[in-house]
C-alpha positions in Angstrom: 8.3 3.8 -3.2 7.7 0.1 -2.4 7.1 -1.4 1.1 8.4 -4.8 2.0 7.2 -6.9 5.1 8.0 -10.3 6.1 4.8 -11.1 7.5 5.7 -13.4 11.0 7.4 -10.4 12.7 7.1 -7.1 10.4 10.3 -6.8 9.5 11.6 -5.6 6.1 12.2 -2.6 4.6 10.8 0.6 2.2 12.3 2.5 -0.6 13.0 3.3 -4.5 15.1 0.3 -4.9 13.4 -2.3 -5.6 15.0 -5.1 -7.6 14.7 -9.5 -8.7 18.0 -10.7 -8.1 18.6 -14.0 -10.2 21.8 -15.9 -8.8 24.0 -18.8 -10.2 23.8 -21.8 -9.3 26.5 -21.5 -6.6 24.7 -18.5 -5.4 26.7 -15.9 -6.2 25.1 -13.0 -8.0 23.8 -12.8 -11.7 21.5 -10.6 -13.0 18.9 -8.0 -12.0 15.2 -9.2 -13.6 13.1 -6.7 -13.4 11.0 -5.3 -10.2 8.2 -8.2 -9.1 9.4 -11.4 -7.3 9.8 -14.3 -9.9 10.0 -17.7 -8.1 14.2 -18.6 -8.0 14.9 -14.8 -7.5 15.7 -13.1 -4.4 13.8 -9.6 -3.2 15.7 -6.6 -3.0 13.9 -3.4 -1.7 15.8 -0.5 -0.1 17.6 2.9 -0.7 19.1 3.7 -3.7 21.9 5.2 -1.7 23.7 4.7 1.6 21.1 6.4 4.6 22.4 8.6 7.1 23.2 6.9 10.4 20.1 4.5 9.5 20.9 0.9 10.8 20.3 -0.7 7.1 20.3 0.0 3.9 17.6 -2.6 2.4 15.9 -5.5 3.1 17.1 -8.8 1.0 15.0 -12.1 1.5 16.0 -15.8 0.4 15.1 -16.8 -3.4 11.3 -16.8 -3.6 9.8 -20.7 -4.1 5.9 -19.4 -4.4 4.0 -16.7 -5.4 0.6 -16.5 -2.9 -1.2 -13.7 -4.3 -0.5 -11.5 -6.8 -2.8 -7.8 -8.2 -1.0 -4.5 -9.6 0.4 -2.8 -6.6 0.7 -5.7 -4.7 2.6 -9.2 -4.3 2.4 -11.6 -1.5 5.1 -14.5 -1.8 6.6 -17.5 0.1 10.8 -17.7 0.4 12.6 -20.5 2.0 11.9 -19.4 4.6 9.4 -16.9 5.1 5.8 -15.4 4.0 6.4 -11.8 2.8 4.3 -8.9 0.9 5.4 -6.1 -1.4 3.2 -3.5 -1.7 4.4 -0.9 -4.6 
C-alpha cells in the first residue's frame, strides 16, 4: 500500500492503487505508465474500489514538472502546484 502527502498541509491519500497518468495534449486522459511519478504525468493513489461512506476515493495531483528526491520506497516530487512524497 502506498502513502501520498502533499507536503504544505498533509493532505493526500493511501491505498493499492497507485498509478502515472499520461494525458493528451488537451488534457484529456491517455495512458496509465507504470506506478512512479515521471515528470508530464499525473499521480494517482487511492482504492481500487469505491470505500464505504469514505469522503474520497483517491488522491489525484496536477502533472508532475520535477522529481526532488528519489530511493526505492520512496519519491518526493514537485507538480504545478505543489511539493508532494510517495512513500510505497
Amino acid at each position: 500500500m502506498a502513502t501520498l502527502r502533499r507536503l504544505s498541509d498533509g493532505a493526500g491519500d493511501s491505498g493499492a492503487r497507485v498509478v502515472s497518468i499520461r494525458w493528451k495534449k488537451d488534457r484529456t486522459f491517455d495512458r496509465i505508465e507504470g506506478s512512479r511519478p515521471i515528470v508530464g504525468n499525473s499521480m494517482l493513489v487511492g482504492s481500487v474500489s469505491a470505500r464505504t461512506y469514505s469522503r474520497q476515493d483517491y488522491w489525484l495531483t496536477t502533472p508532475v514538472t520535477e522529481i526532488l528526491e528519489e530511493r526505492k520506497n520512496y519519491v518526493k516530487f514537485r507538480t504545478e502546484n505543489s511539493i508532494y512524497e510517495l512513500k510505497y
